[in-house]
PDB file as gemmi writes it, atoms N, CA and C in Angstrom:
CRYST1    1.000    1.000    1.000  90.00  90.00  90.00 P 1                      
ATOM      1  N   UNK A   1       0.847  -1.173   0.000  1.00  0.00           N  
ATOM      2  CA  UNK A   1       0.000   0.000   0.000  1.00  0.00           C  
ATOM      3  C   UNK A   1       0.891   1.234   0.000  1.00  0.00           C  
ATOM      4  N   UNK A   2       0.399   2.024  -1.241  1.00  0.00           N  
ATOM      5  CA  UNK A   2       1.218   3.263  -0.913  1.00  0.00           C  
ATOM      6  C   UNK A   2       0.814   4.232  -0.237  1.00  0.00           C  
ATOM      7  N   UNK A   3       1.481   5.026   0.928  1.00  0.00           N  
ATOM      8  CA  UNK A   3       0.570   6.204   1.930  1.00  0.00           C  
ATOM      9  C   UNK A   3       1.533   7.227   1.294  1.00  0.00           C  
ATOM     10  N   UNK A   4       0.452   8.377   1.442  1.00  0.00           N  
ATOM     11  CA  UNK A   4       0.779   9.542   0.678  1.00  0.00           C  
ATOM     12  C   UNK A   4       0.374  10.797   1.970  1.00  0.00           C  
ATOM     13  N   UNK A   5       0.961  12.078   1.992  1.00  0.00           N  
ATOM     14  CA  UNK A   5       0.242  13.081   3.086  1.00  0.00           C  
ATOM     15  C   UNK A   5       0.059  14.041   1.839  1.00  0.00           C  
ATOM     16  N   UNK A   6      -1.335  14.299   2.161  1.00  0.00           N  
ATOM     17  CA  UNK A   6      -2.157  15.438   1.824  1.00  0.00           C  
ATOM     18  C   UNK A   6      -2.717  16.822   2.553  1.00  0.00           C  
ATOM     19  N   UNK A   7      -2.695  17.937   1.683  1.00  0.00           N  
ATOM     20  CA  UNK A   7      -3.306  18.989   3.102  1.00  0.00           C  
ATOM     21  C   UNK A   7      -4.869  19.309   1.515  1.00  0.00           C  
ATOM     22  N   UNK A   8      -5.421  19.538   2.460  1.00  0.00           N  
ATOM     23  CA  UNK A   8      -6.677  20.433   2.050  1.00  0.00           C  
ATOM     24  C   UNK A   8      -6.378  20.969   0.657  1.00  0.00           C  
ATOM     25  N   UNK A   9      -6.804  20.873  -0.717  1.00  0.00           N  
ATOM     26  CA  UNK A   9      -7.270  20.865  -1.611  1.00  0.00           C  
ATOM     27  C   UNK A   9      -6.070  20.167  -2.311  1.00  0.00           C  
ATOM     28  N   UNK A  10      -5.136  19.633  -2.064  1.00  0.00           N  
ATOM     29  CA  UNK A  10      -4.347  18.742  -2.819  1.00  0.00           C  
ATOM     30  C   UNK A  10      -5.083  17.680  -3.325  1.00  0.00           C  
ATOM     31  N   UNK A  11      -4.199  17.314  -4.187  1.00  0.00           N  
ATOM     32  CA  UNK A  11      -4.839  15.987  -4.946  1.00  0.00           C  
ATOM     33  C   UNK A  11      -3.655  14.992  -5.701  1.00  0.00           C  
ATOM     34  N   UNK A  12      -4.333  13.351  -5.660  1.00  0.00           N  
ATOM     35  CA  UNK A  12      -2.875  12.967  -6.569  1.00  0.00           C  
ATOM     36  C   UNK A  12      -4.014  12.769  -7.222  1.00  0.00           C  
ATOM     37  N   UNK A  13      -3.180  11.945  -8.570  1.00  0.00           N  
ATOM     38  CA  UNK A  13      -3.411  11.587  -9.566  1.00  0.00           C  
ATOM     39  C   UNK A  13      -3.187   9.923 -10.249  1.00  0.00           C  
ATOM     40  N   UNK A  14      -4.203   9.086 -10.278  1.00  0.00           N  
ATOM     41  CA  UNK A  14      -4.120   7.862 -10.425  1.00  0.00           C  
ATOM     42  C   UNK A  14      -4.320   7.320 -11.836  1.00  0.00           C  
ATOM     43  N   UNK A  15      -3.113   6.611 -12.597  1.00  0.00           N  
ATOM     44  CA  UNK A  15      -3.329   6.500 -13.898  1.00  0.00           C  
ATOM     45  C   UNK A  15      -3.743   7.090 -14.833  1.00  0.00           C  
ATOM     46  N   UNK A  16      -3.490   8.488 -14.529  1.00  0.00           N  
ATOM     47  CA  UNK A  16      -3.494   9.859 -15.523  1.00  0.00           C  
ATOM     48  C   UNK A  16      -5.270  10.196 -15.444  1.00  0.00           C  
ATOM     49  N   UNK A  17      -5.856   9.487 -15.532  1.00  0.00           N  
ATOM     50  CA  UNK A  17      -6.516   9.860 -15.698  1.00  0.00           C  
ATOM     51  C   UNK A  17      -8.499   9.691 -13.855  1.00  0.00           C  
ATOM     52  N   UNK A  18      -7.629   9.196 -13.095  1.00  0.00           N  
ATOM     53  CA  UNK A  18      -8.367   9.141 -11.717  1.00  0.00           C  
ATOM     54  C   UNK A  18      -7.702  10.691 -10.950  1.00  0.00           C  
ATOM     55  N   UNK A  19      -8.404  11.348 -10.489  1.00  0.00           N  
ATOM     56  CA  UNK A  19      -8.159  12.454  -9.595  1.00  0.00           C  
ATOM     57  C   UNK A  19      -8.574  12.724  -8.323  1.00  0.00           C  
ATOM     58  N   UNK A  20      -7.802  12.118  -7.010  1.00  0.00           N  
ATOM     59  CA  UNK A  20      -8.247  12.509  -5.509  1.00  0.00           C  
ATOM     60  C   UNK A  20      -7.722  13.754  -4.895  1.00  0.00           C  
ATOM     61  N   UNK A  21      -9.110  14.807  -4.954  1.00  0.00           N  
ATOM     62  CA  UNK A  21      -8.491  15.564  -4.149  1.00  0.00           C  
ATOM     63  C   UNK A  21      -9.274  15.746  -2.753  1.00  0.00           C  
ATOM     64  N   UNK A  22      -7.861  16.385  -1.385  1.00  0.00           N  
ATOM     65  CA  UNK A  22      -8.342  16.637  -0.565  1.00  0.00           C  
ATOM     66  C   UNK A  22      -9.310  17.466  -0.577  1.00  0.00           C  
ATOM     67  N   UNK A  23     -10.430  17.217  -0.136  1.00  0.00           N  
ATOM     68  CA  UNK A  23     -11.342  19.010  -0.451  1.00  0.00           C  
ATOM     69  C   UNK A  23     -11.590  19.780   1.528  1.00  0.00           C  
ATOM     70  N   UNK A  24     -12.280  18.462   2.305  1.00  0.00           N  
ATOM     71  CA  UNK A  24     -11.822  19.142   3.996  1.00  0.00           C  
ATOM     72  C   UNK A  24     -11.625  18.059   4.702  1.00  0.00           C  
ATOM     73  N   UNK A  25     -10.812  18.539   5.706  1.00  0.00           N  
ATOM     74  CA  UNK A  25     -10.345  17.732   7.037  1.00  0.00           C  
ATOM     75  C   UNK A  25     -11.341  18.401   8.357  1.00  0.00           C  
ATOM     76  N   UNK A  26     -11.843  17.884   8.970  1.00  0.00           N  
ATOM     77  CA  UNK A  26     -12.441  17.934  10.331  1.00  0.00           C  
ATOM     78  C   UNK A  26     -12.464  16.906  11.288  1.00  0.00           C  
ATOM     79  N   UNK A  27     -11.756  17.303  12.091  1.00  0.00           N  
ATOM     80  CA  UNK A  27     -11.451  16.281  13.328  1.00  0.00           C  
ATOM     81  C   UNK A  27     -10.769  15.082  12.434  1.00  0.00           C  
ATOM     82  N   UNK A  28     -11.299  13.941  12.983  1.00  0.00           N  
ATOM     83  CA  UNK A  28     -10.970  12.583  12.363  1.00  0.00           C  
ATOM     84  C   UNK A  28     -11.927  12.433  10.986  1.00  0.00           C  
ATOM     85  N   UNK A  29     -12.089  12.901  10.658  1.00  0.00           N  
ATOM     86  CA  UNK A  29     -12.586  13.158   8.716  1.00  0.00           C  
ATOM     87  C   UNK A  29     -12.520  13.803   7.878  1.00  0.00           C  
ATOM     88  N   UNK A  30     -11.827  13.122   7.054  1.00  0.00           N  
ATOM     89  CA  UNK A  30     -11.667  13.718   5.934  1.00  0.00           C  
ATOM     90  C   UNK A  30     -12.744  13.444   4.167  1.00  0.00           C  
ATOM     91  N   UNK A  31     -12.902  14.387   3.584  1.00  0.00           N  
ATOM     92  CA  UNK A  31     -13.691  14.548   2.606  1.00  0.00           C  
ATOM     93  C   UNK A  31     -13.215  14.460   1.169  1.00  0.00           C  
ATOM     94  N   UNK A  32     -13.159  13.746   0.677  1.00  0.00           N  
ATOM     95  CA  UNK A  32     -12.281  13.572  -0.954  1.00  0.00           C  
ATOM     96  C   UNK A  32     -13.653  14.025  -2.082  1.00  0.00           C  
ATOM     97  N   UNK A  33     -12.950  14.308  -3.023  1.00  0.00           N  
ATOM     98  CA  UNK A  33     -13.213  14.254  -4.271  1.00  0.00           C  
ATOM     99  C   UNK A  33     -12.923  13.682  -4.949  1.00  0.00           C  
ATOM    100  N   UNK A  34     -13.470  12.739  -6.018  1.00  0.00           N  
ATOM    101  CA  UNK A  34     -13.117  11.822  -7.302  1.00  0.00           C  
ATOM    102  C   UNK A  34     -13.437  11.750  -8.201  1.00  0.00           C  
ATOM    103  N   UNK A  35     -12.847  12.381  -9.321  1.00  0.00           N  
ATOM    104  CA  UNK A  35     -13.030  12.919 -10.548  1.00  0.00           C  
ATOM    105  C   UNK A  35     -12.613  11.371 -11.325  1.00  0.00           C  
ATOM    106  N   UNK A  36     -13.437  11.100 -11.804  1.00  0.00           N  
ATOM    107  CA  UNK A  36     -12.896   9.276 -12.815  1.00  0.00           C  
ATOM    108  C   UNK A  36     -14.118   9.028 -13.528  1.00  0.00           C  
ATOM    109  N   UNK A  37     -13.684   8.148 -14.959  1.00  0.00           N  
ATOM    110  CA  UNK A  37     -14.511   8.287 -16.086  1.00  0.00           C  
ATOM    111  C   UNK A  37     -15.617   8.011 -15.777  1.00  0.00           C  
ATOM    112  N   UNK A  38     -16.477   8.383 -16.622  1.00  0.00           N  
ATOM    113  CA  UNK A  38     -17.776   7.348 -16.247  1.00  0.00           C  
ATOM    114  C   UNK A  38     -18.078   5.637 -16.269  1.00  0.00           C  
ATOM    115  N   UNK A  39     -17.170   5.538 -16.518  1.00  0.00           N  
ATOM    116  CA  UNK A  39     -16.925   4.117 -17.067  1.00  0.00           C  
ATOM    117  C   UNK A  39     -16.010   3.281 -15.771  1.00  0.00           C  
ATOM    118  N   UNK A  40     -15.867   4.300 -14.982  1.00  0.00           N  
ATOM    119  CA  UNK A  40     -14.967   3.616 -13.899  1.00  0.00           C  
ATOM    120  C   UNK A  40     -15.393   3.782 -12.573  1.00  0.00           C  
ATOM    121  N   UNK A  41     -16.052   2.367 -12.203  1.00  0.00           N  
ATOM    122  CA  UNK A  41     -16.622   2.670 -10.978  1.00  0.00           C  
ATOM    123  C   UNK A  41     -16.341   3.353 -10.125  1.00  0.00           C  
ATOM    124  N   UNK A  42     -16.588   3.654  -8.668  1.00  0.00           N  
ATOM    125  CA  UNK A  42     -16.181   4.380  -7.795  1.00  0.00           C  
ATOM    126  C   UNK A  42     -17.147   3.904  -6.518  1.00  0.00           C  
ATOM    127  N   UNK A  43     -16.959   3.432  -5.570  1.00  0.00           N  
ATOM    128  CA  UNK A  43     -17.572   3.020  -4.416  1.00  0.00           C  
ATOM    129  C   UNK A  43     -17.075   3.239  -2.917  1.00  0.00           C  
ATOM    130  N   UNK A  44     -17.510   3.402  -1.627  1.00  0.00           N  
ATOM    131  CA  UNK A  44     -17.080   3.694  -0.505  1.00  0.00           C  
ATOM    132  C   UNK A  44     -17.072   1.490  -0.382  1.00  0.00           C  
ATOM    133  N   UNK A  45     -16.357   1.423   0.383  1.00  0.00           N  
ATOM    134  CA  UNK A  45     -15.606  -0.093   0.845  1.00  0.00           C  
ATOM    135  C   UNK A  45     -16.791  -0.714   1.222  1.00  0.00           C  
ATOM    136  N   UNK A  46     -17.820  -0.110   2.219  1.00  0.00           N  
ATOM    137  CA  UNK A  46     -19.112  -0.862   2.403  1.00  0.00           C  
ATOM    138  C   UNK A  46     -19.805  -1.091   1.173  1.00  0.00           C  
ATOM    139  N   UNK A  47     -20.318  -0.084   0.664  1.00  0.00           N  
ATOM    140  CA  UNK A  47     -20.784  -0.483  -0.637  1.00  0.00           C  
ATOM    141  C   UNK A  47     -20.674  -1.457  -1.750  1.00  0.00           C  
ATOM    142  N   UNK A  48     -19.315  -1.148  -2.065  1.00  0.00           N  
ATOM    143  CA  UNK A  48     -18.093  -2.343  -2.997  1.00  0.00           C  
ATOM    144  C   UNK A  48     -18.362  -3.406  -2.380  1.00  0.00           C  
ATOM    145  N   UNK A  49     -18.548  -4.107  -1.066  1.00  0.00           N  
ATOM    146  CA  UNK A  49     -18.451  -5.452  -0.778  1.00  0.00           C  
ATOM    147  C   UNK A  49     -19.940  -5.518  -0.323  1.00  0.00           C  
ATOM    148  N   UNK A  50     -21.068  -5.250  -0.379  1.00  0.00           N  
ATOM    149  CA  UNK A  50     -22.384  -5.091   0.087  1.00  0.00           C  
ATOM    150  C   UNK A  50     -23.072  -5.620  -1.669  1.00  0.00           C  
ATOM    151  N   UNK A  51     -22.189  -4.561  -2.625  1.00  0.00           N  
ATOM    152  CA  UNK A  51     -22.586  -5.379  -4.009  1.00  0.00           C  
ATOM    153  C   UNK A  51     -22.227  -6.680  -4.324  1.00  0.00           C  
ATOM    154  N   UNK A  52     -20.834  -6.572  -4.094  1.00  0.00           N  
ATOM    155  CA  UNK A  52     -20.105  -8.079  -4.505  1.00  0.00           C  
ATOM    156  C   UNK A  52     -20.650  -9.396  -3.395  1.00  0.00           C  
ATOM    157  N   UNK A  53     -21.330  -8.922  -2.400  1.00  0.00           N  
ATOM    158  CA  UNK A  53     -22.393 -10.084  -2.063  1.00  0.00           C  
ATOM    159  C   UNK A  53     -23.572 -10.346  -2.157  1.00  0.00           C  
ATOM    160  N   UNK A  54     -23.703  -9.160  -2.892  1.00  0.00           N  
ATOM    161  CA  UNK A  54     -24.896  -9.706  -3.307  1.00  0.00           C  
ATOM    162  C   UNK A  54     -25.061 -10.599  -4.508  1.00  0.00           C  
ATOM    163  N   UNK A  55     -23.762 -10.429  -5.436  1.00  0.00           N  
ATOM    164  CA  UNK A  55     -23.722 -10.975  -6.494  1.00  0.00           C  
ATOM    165  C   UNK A  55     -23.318 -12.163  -6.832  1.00  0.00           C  
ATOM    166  N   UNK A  56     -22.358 -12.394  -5.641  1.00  0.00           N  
ATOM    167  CA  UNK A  56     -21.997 -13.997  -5.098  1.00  0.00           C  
ATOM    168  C   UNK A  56     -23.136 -15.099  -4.583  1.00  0.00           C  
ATOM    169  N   UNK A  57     -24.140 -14.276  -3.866  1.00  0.00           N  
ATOM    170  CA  UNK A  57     -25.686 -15.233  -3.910  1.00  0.00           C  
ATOM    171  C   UNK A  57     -26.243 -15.719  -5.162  1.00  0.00           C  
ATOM    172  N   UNK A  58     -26.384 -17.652  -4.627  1.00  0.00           N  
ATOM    173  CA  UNK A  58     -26.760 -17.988  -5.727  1.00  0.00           C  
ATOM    174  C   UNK A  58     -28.732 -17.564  -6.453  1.00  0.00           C  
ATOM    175  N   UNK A  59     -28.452 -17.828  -7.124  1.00  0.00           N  
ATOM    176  CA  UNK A  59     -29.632 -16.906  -7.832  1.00  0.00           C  
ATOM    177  C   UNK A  59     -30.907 -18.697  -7.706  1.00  0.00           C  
ATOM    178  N   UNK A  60     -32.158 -17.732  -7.491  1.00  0.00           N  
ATOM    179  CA  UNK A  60     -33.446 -18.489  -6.540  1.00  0.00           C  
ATOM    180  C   UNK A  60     -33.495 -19.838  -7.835  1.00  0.00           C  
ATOM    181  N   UNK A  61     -33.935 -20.587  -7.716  1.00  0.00           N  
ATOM    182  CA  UNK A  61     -34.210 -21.782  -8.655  1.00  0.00           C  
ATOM    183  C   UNK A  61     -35.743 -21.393  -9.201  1.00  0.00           C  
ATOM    184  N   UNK A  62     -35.636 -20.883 -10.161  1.00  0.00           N  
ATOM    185  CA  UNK A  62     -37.070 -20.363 -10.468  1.00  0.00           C  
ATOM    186  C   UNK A  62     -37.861 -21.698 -10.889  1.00  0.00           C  
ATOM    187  N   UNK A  63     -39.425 -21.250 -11.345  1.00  0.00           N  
ATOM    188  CA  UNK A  63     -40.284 -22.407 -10.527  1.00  0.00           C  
ATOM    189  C   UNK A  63     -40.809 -22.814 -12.362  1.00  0.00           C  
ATOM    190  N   UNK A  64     -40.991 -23.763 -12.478  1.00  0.00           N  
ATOM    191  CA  UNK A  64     -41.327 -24.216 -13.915  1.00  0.00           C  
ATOM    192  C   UNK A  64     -42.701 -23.649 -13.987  1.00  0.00           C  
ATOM    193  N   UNK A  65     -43.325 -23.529 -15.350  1.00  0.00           N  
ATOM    194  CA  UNK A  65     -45.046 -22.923 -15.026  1.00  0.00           C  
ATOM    195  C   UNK A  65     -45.877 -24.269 -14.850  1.00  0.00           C  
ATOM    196  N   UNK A  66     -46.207 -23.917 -14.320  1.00  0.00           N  
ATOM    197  CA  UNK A  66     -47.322 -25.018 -13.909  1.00  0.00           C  
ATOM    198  C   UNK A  66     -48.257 -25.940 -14.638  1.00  0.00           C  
ATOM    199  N   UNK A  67     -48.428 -26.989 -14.905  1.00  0.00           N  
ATOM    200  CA  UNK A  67     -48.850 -27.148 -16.507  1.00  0.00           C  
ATOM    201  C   UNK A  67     -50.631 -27.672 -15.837  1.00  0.00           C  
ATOM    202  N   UNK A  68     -51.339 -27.638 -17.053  1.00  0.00           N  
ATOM    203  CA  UNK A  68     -52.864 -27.967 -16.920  1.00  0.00           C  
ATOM    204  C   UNK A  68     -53.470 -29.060 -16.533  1.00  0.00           C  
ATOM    205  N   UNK A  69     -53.872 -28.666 -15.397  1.00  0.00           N  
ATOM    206  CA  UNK A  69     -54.241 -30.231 -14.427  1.00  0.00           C  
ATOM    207  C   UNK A  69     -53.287 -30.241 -13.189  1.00  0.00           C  
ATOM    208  N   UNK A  70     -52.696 -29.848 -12.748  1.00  0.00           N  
ATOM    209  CA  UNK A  70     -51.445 -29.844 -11.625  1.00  0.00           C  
ATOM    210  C   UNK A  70     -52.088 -29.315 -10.645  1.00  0.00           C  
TER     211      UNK A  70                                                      
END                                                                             
């Protein structure tokens, strides 16, 4: 992992084309900005793994239709 120090409106730059900048610090939080394509996701860590389990559930065994007379 690379750690980097930032102050208030700095920003790096990730594969030319991802942009984090600091925008505020208060107390123990800090507030980013992320400028990245539309094409390139972007998620907070709960989220990202809240999707990816949901997507790992296997999917319901759907029900055959019912045929005439049953």
């Amino acid at each position: 992992m690379l750690v980097l120090s930032r102050k208030k409106n700095e920003s790096i730059v990730i594969d030319g084309c991802i942009v984090v900048t600091i925008v505020e610090i208060k107390g123990d939080k800090v507030r980013l900005g992320i400028d990245a394509p539309k094409e390139v996701p972007v998620h907070r860590s709960e989220v990202f793994d809240a999707i990816h389990a949901e997507q790992a559930k296997p999917e319901p065994p759907t029900e055959a239709c019912p045929t005439a007379g049953s």
